[in-house]
C-alpha positions in Angstrom: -77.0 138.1 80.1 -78.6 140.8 82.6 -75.6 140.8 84.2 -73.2 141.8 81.5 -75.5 144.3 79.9 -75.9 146.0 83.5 -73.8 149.1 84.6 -72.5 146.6 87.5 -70.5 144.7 84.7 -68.7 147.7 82.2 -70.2 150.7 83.6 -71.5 153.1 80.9 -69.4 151.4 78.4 -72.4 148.7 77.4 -73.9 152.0 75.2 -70.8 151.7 72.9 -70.8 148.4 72.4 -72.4 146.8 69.2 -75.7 145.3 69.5 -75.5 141.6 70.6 -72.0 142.4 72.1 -74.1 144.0 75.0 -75.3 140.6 76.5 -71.8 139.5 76.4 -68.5 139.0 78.6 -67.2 141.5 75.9 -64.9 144.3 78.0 -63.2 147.1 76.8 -60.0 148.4 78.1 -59.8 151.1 80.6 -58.0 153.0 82.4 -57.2 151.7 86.4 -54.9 153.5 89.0 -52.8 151.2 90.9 -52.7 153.6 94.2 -55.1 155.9 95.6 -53.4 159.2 94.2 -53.4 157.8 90.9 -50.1 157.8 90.3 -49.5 154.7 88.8 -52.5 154.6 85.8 -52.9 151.3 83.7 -54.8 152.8 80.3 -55.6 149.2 79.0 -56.9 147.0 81.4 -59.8 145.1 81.2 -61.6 145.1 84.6 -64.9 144.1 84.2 -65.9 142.1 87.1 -66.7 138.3 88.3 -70.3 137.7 89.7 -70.8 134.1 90.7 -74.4 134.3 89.3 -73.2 133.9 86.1 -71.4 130.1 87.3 -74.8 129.2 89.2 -76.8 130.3 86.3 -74.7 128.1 83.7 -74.5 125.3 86.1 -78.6 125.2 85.5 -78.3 125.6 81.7 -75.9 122.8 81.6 -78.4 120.6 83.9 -81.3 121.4 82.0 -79.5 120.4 78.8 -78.5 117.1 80.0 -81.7 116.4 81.1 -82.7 117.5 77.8 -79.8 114.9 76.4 -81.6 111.9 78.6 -84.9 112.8 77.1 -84.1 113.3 73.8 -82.7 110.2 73.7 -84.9 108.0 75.3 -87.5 109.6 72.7 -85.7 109.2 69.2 -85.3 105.2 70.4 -89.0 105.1 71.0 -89.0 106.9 67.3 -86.7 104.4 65.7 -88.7 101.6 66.9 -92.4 103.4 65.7 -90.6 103.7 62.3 -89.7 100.3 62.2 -93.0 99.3 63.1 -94.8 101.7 60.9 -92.9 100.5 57.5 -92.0 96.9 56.1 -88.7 96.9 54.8 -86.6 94.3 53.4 -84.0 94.1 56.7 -87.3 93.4 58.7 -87.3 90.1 57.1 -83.9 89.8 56.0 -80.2 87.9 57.1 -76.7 88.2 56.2 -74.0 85.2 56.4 -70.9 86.6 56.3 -68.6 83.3 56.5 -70.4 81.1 53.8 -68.8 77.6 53.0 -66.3 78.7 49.5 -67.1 75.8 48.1 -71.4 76.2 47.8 -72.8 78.9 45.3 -75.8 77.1 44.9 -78.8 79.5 46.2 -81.2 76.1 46.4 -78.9 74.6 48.8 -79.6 77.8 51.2 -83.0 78.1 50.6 -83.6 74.2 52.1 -81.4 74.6 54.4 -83.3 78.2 56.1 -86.5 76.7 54.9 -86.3 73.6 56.8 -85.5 75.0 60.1 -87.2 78.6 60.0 -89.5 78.3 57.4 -90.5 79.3 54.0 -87.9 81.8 52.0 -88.7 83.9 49.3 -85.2 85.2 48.4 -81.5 84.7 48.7 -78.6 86.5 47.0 -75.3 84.7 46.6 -72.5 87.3 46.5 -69.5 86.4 44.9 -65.8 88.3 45.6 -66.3 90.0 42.3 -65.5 93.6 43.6 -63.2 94.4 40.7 -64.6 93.1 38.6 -67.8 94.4 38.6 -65.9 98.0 39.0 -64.2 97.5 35.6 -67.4 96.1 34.0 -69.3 99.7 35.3 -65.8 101.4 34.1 -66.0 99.9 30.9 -69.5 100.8 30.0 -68.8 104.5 30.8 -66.3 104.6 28.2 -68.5 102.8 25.7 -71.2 105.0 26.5 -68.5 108.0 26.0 -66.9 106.8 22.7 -70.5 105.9 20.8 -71.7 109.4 21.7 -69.0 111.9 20.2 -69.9 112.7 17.1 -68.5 110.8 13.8 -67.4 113.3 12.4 -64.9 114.1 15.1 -64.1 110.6 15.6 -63.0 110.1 12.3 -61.2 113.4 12.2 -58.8 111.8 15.4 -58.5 108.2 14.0 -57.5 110.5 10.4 -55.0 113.2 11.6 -54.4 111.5 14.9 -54.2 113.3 18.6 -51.9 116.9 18.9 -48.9 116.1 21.2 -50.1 118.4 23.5 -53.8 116.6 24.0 -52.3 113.6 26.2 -51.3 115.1 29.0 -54.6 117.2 29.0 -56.4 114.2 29.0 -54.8 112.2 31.6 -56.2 115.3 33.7 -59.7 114.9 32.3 -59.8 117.6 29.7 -60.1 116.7 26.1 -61.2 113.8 26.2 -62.6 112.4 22.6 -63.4 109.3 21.2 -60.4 108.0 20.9 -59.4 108.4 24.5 -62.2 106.3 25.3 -62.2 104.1 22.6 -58.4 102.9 24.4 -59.5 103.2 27.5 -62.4 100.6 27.0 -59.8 98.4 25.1 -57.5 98.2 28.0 -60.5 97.5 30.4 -61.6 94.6 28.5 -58.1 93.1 28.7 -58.2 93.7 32.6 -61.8 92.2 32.6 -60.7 88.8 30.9 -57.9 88.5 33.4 -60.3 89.0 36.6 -62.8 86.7 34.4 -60.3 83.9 34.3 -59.2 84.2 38.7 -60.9 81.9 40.9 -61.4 83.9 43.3 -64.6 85.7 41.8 -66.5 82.1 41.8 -66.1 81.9 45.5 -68.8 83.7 47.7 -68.5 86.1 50.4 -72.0 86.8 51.6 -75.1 85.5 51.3 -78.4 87.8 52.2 -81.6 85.4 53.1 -85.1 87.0 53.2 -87.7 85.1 54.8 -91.7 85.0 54.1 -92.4 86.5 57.5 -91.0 88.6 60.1 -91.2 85.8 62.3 -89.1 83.1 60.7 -86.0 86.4 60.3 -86.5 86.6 64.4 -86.5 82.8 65.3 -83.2 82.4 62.8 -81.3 85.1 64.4 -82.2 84.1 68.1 -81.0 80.7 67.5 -78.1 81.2 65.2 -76.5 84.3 66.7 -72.9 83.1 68.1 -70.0 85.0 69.6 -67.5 86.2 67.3 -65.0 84.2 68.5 -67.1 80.7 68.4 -67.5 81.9 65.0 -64.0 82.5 64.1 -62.5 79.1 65.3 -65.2 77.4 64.2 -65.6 75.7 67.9 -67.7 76.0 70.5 -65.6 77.8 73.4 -67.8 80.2 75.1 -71.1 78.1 75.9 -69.2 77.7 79.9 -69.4 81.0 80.3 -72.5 82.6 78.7 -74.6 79.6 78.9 -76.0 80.5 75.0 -75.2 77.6 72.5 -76.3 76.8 68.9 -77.6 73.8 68.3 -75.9 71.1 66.1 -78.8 71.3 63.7 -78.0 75.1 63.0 -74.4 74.2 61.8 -73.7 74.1 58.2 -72.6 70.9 56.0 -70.2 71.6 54.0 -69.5 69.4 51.0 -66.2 67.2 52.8 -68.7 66.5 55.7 -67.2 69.1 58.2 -69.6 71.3 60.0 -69.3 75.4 59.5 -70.4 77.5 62.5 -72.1 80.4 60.2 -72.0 84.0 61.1 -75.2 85.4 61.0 -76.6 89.1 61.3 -79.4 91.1 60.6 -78.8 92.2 57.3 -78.7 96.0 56.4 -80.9 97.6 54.2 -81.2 96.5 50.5 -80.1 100.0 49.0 -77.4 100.2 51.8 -75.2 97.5 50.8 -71.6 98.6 48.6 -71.8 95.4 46.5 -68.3 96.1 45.1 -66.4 96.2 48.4 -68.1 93.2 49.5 -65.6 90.9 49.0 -62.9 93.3 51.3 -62.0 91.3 54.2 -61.6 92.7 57.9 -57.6 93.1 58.3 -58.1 95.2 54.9 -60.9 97.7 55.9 -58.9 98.2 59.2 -56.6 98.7 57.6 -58.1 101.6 55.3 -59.4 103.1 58.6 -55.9 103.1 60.0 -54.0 104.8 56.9 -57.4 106.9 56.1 -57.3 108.8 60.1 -54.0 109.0 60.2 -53.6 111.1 56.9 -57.0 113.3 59.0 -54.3 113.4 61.8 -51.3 115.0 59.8 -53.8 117.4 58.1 -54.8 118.8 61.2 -51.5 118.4 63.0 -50.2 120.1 60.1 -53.2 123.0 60.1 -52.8 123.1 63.8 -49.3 124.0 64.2 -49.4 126.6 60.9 -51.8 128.5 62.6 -49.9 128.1 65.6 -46.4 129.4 64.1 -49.2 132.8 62.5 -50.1 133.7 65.7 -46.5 134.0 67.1 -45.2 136.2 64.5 -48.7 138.3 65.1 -50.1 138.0 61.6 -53.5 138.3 62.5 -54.6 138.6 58.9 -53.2 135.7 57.9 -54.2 133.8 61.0 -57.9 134.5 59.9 -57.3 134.3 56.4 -55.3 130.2 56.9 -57.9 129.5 59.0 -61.0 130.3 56.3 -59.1 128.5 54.1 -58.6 125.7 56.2 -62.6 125.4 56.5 -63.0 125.5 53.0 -60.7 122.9 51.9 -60.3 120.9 55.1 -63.7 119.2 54.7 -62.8 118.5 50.8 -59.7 116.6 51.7 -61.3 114.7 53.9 -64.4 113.0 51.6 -61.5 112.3 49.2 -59.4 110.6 51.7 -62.7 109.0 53.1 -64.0 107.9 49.4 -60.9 105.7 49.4 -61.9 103.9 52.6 -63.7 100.7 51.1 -66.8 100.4 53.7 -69.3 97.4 53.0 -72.4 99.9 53.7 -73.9 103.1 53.2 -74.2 103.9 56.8 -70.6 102.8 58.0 -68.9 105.6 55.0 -71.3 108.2 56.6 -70.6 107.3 60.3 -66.6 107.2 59.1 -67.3 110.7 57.6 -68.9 112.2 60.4 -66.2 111.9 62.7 -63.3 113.1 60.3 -65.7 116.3 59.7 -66.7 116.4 63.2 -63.0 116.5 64.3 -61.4 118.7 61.9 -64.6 121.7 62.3 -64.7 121.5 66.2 -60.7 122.3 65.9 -60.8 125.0 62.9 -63.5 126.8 64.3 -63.3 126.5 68.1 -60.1 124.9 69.9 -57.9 126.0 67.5 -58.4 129.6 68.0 -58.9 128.8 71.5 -55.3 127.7 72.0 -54.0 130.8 70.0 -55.9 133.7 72.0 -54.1 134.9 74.5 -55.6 134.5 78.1 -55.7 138.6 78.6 -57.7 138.4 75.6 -60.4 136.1 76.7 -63.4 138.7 76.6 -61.7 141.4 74.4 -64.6 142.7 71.9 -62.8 141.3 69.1 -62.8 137.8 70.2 -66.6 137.8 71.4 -67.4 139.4 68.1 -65.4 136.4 66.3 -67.6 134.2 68.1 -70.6 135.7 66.7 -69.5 136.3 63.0 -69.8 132.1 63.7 -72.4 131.5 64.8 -74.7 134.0 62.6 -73.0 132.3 59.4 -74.3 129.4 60.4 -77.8 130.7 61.4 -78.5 133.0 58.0 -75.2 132.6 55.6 -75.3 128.6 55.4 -79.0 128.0 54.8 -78.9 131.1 52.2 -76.2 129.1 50.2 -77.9 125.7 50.2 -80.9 127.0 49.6 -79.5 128.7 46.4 -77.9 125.8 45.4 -75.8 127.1 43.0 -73.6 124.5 41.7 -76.8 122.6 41.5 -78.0 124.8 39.1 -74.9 125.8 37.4 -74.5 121.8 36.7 -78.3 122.1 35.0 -77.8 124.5 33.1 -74.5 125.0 32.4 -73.0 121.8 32.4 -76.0 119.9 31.1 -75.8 121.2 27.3 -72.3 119.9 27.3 -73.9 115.8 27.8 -72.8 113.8 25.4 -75.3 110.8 26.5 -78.9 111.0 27.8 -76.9 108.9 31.1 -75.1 112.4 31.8 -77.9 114.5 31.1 -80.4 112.2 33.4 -77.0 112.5 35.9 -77.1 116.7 35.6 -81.0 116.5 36.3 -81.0 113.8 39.1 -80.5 116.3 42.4 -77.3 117.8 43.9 -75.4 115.5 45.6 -75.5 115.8 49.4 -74.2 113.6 52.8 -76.2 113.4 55.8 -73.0 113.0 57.6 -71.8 117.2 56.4 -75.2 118.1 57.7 -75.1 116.3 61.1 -71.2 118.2 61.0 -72.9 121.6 60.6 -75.2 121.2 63.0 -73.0 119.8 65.6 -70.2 122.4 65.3 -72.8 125.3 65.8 -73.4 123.5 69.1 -70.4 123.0 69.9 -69.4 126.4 69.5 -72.0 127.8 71.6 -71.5 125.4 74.4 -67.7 126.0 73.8 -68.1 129.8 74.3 -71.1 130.0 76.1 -69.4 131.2 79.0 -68.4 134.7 77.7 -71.1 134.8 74.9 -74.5 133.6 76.2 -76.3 135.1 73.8 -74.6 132.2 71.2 -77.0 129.7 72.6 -80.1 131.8 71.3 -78.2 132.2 68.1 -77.9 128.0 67.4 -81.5 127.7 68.3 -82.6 130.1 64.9 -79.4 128.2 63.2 -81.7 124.6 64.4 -84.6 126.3 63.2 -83.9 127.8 59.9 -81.2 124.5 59.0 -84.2 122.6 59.5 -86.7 124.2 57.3 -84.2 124.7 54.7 -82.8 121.2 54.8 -86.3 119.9 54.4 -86.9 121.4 51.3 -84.3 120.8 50.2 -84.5 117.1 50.7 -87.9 117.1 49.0 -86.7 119.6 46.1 -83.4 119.9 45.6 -81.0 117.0 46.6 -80.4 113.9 45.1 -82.2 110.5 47.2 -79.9 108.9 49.2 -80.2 105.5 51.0 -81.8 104.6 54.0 -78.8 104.4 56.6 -80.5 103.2 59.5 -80.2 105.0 63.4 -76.4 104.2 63.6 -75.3 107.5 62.5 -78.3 109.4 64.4 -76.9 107.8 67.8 -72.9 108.9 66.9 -74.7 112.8 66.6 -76.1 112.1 70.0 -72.8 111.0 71.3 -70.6 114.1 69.6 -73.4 116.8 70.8 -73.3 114.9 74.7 -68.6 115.4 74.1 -69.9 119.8 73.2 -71.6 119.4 76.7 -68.3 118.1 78.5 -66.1 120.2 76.8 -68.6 123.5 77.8 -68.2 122.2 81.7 -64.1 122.3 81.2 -64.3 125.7 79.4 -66.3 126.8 82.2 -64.1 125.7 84.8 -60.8 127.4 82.9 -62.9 130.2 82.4 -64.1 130.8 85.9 -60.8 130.1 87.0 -59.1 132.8 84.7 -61.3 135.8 86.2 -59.4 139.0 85.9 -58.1 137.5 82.2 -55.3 140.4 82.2 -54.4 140.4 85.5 -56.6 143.1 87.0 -58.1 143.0 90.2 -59.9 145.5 92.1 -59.1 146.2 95.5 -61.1 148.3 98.5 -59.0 151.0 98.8 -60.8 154.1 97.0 -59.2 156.4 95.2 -58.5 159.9 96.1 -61.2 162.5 95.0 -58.6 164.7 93.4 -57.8 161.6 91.1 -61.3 160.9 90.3 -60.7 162.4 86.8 -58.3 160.0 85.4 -60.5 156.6 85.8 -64.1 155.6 85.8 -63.7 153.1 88.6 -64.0 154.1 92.6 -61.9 151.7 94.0 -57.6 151.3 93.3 -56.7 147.6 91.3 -53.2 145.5 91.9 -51.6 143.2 89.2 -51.9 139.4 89.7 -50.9 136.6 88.2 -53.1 134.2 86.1 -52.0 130.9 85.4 -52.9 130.1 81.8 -54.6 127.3 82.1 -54.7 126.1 78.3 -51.0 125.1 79.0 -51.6 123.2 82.1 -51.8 120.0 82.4 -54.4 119.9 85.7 -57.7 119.6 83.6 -59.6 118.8 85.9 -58.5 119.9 89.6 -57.1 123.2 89.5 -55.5 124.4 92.7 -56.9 127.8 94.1 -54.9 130.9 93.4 -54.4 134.0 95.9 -55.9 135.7 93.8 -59.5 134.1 93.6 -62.3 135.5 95.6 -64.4 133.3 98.2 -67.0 133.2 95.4 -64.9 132.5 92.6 -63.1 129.3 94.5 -66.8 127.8 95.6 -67.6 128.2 91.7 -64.5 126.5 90.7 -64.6 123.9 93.3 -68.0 122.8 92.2 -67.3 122.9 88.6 -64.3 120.7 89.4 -66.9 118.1 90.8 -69.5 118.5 87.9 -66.7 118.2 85.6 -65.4 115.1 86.6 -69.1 113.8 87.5 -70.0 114.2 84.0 -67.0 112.8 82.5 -67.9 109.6 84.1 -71.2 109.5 83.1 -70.5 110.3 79.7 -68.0 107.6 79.6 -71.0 105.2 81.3 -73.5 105.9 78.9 -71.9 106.8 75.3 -69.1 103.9 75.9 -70.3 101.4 78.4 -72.9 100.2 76.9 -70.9 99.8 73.5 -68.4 98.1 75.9 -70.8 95.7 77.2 -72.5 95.3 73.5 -68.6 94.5 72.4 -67.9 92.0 74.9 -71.3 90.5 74.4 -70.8 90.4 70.7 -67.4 88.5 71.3 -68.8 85.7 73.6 -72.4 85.4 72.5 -73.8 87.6 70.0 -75.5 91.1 70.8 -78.8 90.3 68.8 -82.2 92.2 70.0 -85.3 92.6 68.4 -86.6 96.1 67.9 -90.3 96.4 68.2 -92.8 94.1 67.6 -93.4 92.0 64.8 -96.3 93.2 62.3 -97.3 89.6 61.1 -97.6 90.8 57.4 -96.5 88.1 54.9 -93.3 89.4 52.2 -95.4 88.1 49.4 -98.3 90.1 50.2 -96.8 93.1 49.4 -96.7 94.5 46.2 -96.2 97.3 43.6 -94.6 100.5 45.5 -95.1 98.5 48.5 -92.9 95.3 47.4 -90.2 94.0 49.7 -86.4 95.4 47.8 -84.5 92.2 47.1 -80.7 92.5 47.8 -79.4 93.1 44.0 -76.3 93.7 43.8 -76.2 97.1 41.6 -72.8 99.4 41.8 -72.9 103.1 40.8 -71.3 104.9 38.2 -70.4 108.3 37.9 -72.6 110.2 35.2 -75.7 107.4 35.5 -79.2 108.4 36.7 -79.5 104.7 38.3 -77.1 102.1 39.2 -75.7 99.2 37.0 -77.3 95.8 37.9 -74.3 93.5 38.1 -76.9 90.0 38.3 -79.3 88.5 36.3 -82.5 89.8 36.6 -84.7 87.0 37.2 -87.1 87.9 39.7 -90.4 91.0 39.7 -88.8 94.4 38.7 -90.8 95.9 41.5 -88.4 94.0 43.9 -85.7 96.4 42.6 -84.2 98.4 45.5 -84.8 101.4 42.9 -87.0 102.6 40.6 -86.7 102.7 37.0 -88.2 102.5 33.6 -89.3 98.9 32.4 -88.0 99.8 29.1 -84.8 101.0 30.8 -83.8 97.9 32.2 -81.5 96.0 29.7 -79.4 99.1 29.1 -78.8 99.1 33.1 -76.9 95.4 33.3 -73.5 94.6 33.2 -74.8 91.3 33.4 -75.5 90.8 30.0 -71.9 92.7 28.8 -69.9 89.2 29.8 -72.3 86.7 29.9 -75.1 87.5 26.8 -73.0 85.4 23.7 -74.6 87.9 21.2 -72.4 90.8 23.0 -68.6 91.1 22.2 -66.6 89.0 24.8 -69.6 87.6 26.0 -69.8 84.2 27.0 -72.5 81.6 29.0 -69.8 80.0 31.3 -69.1 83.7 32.4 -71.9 83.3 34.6 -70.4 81.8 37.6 -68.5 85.0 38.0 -71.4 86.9 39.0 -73.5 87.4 42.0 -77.0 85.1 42.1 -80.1 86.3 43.5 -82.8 83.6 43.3 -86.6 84.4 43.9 -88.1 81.0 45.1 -92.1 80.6 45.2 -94.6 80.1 47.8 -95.2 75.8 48.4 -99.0 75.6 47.9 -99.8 74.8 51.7 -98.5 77.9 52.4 -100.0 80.1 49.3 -103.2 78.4 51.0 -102.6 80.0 53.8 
């Protein structure tokens, strides 16, 4: 940054530039003469000069900030692993079995067999393939809810006169909806809820979640029934030759023709983390939602990509900026309703899904995008070093500003509030904004990736991201405690794809370098050492006469990595580029190493043999032990409804409320379950034998040599 703000870089033209431009590649034009007499004068060429300090000195950034990467790393594992030590949570004692036998829904039958072998259980949860069902229960009670809170008056008015013609096609649009509207809407859900009621399908189950008394008995299950995927999906042993790792005959489940079932157990997830309703989703169809879900995040960019692309050409530089602020506004809104259609089976897995679709779609908006568009010769033009940092300051003061006022937080309080028509939608207004961990980790991650990106030319965009890091921080934490809604725990997953994304900004920053370095004159410039005449002294500011080369735009090229020396480069300028060739592909292969080889190795292993591994120690403190706040969540299936301070419980509740992955009025309860809509005979539609259509979770008791204990 010395550098550039010194008279050896632009001369008495730092002065005149703006304030933070001054530590910048940012060079004006100026006018050159092409002989000694001056009589070939260039009025707008931008000279400024190469200085291989500037390579050396972001060759040590980039080191420092790998090491940085290494250590951050190593330190946020040792933090996961205090964190699981620190707090008892229900996946510390907790299974899932994701192949039960379809023909066992009894939760006894799994308690005897976990007990007998591991020992004593406390609770399992038998989840049926209800999905839809359970999503047309929750549907149903909203329009209930909906049709018993309009006003009588009104009611009676629409069942009198009837609905305008022109009301309909407002409503199917979500405008004007009154009682009637929901009235039919509920009617037509209950017919689709006796047909799912009467498939046999929803009696069959497609996971069952195990929690044991002690940490202990969850470790010994998992080390001794953890198979490879493939053992597991041919139900045969095939892999024992080769890794050696075998479950044991007694570990196999009995299924009720006397044939054995090699179970597919896992760690479960946490309690609150679990999507109940897409549960029953097999693997060829959530694949399949990936597939169709990134492809459509494809098109939209492709599509972005090459509009911008066909602005540029015509030179609409208006509308180049104004497409692509409107392409970061909406992009990111296309993409959580394209990713709210993916059906995930946690928490954690829509967020990680989301993160990359916002991570992709922001790095290319905001960075490679207008990249691709700006003209070599333009590389350290004012304008496009100032762009940089209208960036970068948004994110620093403008983004913390706006989610610190929260306005469409409070205009929902206390605007849309006094239009409620049930306490449920007034609870809903006064419950928090809504927020997603994975937008945040996207903010924070393109603000590094832009100043690694540009870092090159703008330096000064590194000290910027650190007060962005700073105040996102402190904002983000208060507004976690004061404004946003809770959100589930989602485990480190995510937290290690941020690691991986920020560890791509650093490669990318090493092949920006290496393009950039390799561009030096960007207009084709280039000093020579003949000096001018004194007599032509008066028609440039430089000493010495320049010639015109040519510069090979490398954004076009396809040599990404080696890029062959060029006449025109200096001695200095080809060491620089040779070295960044090395670090570039030195770095690529340990990034490839340590983001992807260990998932590799992880993916293999999980195919042969299992990949489980115990984090941290085990605290010895008994499940039944704790109580009140502290009680262990059992897995209940709940599913959430739009409009509802708390989910729906979608089970019987037969087991301590403060086991409840969520808190809520005692009182409160019975209004919360679906439960009782089907299977309660004092409800409409309801019926006892409806019960086998929903999920079980069964809370089993201590044996007295144990409570002893």
């Amino acid at each position: 940054m010395q550098y550039f703000a010194s008279d050896a870089y632009r001369g008495d033209a730092s002065q005149d530039m703006p304030f933070l431009l001054r530590w910048s590649a940012a060079c004006k034009d100026e006018a050159v003469c092409l002989d000694p007499s001056c009589a070939e004068v260039v009025q707008d060429a931008s000279v400024c000069p190469f200085d291989d300090l500037l390579a050396w000195t972001d060759l040590a950034v980039l080191l420092a900030l790998c090491v940085g990467m290494i250590i951050k790393s190593w330190h946020q594992a040792k933090q996961v692993e205090q964190l699981d030590e620190s707090e008892q949570t229900a996946q510390d004692y907790s299974i899932v079995v994701h192949d039960p036998s379809p023909d066992c829904t009894d939760p006894k039958k799994y308690e005897e067999f976990f007990r007998e072998r591991f020992g004593p259980v406390r609770f399992v949860t038998v989840a049926r393939r209800n999905g839809r069902l359970i999503k047309a229960l929750a549907l149903r009670r909203h329009c209930r809810d909906r049709a018993q809170n309009l006003s009588e008056q009104s009611k009676a008015h629409q069942e009198r006169v009837g609905a305008p013609w022109w009301q309909r096609p407002l409503q199917l649009l979500g405008f004007h909806r009154d009682a009637r509207y929901w009235t039919a809407y509920g009617d037509q859900l209950s017919e689709q809820i006796d047909e799912l009621l009467r498939e046999e399908t929803v009696h069959e189950p497609c996971k069952i979640f195990v929690s044991f008394e002690t940490e202990e008995s969850q470790r010994e299950c998992l080390q001794a029934m953890t198979d490879g995927l493939l053992n597991v999906v041919l139900d045969e042993d095939v892999t024992s030759c080769v890794t050696g790792h075998q479950v044991g005959d007694e570990y196999l489940w009995t299924n009720s023709d006397g044939s054995k079932n090699r179970l597919f157990v896992e760690e479960a997830p946490e309690a609150n983390d679990v999507i109940w309703a897409n549960l029953e989703v097999s693997l060829h169809e959530r694949l399949l939602d990936l597939v169709v879900g990134f492809g459509l995040c494809a098109a939209l960019l492709i599509g972005v990509f090459f509009s911008i692309l066909a602005l540029s050409r015509n030179e609409e530089s208006f509308s180049v900026g104004l497409f692509i602020s409107g392409a970061n506004s909406f992009l990111p809104i296309f993409l959580k309703a394209i990713n709210e259609q993916e059906r995930h089976l946690t928490e954690g897995s829509k967020q990680s899904s989301l993160l990359l679709k916002l991570v992709v779609s922001r790095w290319m908006t905001t960075a490679l995008i207008q990249n691709i568009i700006t003209p070599v010769a333009d590389t350290v033009a004012p304008d496009t070093v100032a762009r940089i940092r209208d960036i970068l300051i948004a994110d620093a003061l403008a983004s913390p500003v706006i989610r610190l006022l929260d306005a469409p937080g409070r205009f929902e309080r206390l605007i849309l509030s006094q239009f409620a028509s049930t306490q449920n939608e007034m609870d809903a207004h006064f419950a928090g904004s809504q927020w997603s961990l994975a937008e945040r980790y996207t903010d924070m991650t393109k603000s590094i990736f832009v100043a690694m990106f540009y870092m090159t030319v703008f330096p000064m965009g590194v000290w910027i991201t650190s007060l962005a890091m700073v105040s996102n921080f402190w904002v983000d934490k208060y507004c976690i405690l004061r404004v946003w809604a809770p959100k589930p725990a989602l485990g480190g997953r995510i937290t290690q794809l941020n690691r991986t994304y920020i560890a791509l900004a650093l490669f990318v920053h090493f092949m920006t370098a290496l393009h950039t370095y390799a561009a030096w004159p960007f207009d084709g410039f280039q000093a020579t050492e003949t000096p001018i005449e004194v007599d032509a002294a008066d028609d440039t500011n430089r000493e010495v006469t320049y010639r015109r080369v040519d510069i090979p735009d490398h954004k076009t090229s396809a040599k990404w990595f080696l890029l062959s020396d060029e006449d025109f480069m200096t001695e200095e300028q080809r060491e620089v580029v040779d070295v960044f060739n090395v670090m570039t592909l030195l770095f690529f292969i340990l990034f490839l190493i340590i983001y992807f080889g260990d998932e590799a190795v992880l993916s293999v292993k999980a195919l042969l043999r299992g990949n489980y591994k115990p984090v941290g120690q085990s605290q010895g403190i008994p499940h039944s032990t704790l109580k009140g706040d502290q009680a262990i969540d059992a897995y209940t299936p709940v599913v959430d409804v739009e409009g509802y301070k708390y989910p729906l419980l979608v089970c019987e509740l037969s087991f301590p409320p403060d086991h409840l992955p969520f808190t809520v009025p005692e009182g409160d309860l019975e209004e919360l379950s679906l439960w009782a809509d089907v299977c309660d005979p004092q409800r409409p539609r309801g019926s006892a034998r409806h019960k086998d259509c929903f999920s079980v979770v069964a809370h089993f008791d201590l044996p007295p040599q144990v409570t002893q204990v």
